[in-house]
C-alpha positions as CSV (number, residue, x, y, z in Angstrom):
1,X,105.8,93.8,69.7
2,X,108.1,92.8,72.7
3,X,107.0,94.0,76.1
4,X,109.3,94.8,78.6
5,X,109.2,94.1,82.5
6,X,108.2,96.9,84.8
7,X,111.0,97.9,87.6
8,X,109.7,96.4,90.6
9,X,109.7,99.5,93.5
10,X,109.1,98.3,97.3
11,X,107.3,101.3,99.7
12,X,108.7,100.9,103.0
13,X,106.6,102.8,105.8
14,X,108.0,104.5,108.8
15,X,105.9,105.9,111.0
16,X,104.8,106.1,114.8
17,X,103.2,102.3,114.1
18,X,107.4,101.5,113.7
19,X,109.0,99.7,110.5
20,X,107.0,98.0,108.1
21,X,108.5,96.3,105.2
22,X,106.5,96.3,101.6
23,X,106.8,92.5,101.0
24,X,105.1,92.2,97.5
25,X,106.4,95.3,95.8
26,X,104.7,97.1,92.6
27,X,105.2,97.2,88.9
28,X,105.7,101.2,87.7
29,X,107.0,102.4,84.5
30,X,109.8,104.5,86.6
31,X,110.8,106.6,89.5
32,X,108.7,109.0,89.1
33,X,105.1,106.7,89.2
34,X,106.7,105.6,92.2
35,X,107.1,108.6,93.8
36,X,103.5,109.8,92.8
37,X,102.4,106.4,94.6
38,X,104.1,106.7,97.6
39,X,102.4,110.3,98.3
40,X,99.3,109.2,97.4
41,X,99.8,106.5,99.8
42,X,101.2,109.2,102.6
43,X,98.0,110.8,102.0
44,X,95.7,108.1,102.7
45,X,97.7,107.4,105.9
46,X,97.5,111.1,107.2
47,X,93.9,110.8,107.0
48,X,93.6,108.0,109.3
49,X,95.8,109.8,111.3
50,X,93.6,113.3,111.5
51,X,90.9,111.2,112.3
52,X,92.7,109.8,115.3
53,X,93.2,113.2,116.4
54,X,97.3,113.1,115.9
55,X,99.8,114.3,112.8
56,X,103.0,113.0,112.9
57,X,104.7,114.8,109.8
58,X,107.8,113.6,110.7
59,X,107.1,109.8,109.1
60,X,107.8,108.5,106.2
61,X,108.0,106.2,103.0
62,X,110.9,104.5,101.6
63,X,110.9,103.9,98.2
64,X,113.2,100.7,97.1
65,X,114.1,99.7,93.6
66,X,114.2,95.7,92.8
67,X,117.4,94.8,94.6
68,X,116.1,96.8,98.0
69,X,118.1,100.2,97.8
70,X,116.7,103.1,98.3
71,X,116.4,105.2,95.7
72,X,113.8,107.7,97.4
73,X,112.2,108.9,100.6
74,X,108.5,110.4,100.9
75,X,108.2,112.5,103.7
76,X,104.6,112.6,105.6
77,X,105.8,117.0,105.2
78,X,106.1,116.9,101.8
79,X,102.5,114.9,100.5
80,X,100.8,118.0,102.4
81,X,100.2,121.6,102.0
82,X,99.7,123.1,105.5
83,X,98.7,126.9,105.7
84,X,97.7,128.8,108.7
């Protein structure tokens, strides 16, 4: 059985920190795996920033294919449901 390559997605965070580039990239089966990653990964940075006292919903994650453009973007908003 041949085995194909994996699209290569980069995750690009924006956030109060500034610009940080994903250098290495990640393997996913599609758009969609990427997405789920890059909320996942919103996520885990929201926590650290509850527990620094601070939201900043605002912030984001770029999602790049292999050649670096953009084919999605991951708001801090949208990985979160916020009721009152």
């Amino acid at each position: 059985m041949t085995s194909f390559p994996m699209p290569l997605f980069y995750f690009d965070i924006h956030d109060r920190h500034g610009d940080r580039c994903d250098e290495t990239g990640r393997e996913l089966p599609d758009a969609e795996a990427a997405h789920r990653v890059a909320i996942d990964r919103a996520r885990e940075l929201l926590a650290a920033e509850i527990r620094g006292g601070e939201i900043h919903l605002s912030c984001y994650i770029e999602i790049l294919d292999e050649t670096r453009i953009p084919v999605l973007r991951v708001t801090f908003e949208e990985a979160v449901t916020i009721t009152f």
